[in-house]
C-alpha positions as CSV (number, residue, x, y, z in Angstrom):
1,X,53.2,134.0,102.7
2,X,52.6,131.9,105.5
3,X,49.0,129.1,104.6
4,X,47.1,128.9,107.8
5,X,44.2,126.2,108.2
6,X,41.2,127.0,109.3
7,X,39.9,126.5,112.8
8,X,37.7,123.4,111.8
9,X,37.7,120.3,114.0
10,X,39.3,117.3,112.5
11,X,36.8,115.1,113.9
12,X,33.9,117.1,113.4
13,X,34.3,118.7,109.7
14,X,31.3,120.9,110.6
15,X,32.4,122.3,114.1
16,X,34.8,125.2,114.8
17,X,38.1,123.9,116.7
18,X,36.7,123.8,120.7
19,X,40.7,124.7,121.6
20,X,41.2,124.8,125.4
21,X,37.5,122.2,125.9
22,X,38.8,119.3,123.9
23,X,41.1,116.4,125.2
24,X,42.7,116.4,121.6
25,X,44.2,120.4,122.2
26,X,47.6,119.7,123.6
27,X,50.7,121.8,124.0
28,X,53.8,120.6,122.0
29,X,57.3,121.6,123.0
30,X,60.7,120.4,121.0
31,X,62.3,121.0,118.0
32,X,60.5,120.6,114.9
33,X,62.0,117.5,112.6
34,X,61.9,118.8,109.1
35,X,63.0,122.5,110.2
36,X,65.1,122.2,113.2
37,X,63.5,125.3,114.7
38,X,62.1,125.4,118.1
39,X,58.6,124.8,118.6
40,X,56.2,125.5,121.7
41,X,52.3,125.9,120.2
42,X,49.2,124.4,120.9
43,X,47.1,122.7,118.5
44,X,45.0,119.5,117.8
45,X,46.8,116.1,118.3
46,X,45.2,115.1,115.0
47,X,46.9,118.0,112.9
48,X,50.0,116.8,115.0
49,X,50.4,113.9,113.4
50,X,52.6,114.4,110.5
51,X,55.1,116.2,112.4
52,X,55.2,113.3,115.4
53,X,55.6,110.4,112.9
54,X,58.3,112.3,111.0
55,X,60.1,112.3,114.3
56,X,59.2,109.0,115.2
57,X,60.7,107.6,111.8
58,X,63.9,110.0,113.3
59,X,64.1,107.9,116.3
60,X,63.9,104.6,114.9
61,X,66.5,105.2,112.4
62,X,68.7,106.2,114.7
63,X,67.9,103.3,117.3
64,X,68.6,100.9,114.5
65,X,71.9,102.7,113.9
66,X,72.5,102.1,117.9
67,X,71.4,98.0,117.8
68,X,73.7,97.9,114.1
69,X,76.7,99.3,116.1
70,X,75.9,97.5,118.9
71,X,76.1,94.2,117.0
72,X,79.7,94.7,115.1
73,X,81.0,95.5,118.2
74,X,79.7,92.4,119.4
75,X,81.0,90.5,116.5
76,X,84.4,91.5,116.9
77,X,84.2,90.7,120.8
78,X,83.4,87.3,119.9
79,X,86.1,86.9,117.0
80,X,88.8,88.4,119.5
81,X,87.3,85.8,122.3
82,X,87.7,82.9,119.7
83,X,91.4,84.1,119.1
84,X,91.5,84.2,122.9
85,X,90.6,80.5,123.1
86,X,92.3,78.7,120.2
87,X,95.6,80.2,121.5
88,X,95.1,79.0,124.6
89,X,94.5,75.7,123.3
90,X,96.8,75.5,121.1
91,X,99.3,76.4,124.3
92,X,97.7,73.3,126.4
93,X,97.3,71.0,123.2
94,X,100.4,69.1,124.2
95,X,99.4,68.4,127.2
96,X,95.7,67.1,126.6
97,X,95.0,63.5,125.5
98,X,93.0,62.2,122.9
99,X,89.9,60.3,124.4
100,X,87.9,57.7,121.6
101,X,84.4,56.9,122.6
102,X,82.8,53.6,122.6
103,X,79.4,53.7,120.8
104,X,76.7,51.8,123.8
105,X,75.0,48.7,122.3
C-alpha cells in the first residue's frame, strides 16, 4: 500500500495544489537519497524538502571526507618536505658558520 497526500497547497492549507500555475511546482530529476531509485516527478518544492536536505546532508559528508583526505595528504607532504630539509642541512652543516648577535643598545 502506497500513502499518497492530498493535493492541498502547503502554503495555503485551504487551497487545492494549483500544479503547473505556481512558481513552487518544479520538476525533480536524480536519484532519490534514501532509496537509490531513479526519480523524475513533479511536485511542490515545499513537499521537496525532506528529500533535498537528506541529499544535501549526503554532500556535505562526503565533501568533508574530500577536505579530511585532502589535509593528511597534506600533512605528510609537509613531514616528507621537513625530512627533505633537515637532510640537506645536516649535508651543508659543516660547511655553515655559527654567527652570534650583538643585542643594539
Amino acid at each position: 500500500m502506497k500513502i499518497e497526500p492530498k493535493a492541498n497547497c502547503p502554503l495555503d492549507a485551504f487551497a487545492p495544489c494549483r500544479q503547473l500555475d505556481c512558481a513552487w511546482f518544479l520538476k525533480l530529476r536524480g536519484a532519490n537519497p534514501n532509496t537509490g531509485e531513479e526519480v523524475d516527478e513533479w511536485g511542490c518544492a515545499v513537499a521537496w524538502l525532506p528529500v533535498l536536505m537528506v541529499e544535501n546532508s549526503q554532500q556535505q559528508r562526503q565533501t568533508g571526507a574530500a577536505v579530511e583526505s585532502f589535509r593528511n595528504e597534506m600533512v605528510r607532504a609537509n613531514a616528507t618536505g621537513q625530512q627533505v630539509l633537515l637532510a640537506t642541512l645536516q649535508q651543508t652543516a659543516p660547511q655553515l658558520k655559527t654567527i652570534e648577535v650583538q643585542p643594539c643598545n
